[in-house]
Steps between C-alpha positions, in 0.01 A plus 500: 500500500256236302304552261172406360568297200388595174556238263219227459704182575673712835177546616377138462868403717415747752175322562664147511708620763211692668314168503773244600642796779185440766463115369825387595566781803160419670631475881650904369174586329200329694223747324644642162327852421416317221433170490741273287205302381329810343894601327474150358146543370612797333795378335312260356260693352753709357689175307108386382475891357833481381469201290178608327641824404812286316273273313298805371806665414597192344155467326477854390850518327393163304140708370720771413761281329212312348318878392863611346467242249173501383584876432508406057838683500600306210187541271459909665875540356462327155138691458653854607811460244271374197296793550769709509682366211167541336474842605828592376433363169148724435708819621734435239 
């Protein structure tokens, strides 16, 4: 028995074939439940939403890469062990 599909890019093939069934069948399928047309439409829509989501993937990993290092690790570390070296020496 089929199945539904679950994985993104199975679901995007099913509707390739979903679209190009009725298109190139249309003696077979002379008024689709759904019109091929509309399948199309959607697709597209999809790849547009798609796309924007990568770039602000993309663009949010750079401001996080770009956050990580203006987090003063190197000056934080070198403060943190001088005070604790100084530390150390009063408790002595």
């Amino acid at each position: 028995m089929a199945r539904f599909p679950k994985k993104e890019a199975e679901i995007v093939a099913l509707a390739e074939q979903l679209l190009r069934g009725p298109l190139d069948n249309n003696p077979i399928y002379p008024q689709p439940p759904v019109h091929p047309i509309l399948i199309r439409i959607k697709s597209m829509i999809y790849s547009a939403r798609r796309d924007n989501f990568i770039a602000k993937q993309a663009a949010a990993e750079q401001a996080i890469a770009a956050k990580n290092e203006s987090l003063l690790r190197t000056p934080l570390r070198y403060l943190c062990q001088t005070v604790l070296v100084e530390y150390r020496k009063n408790q002595a």
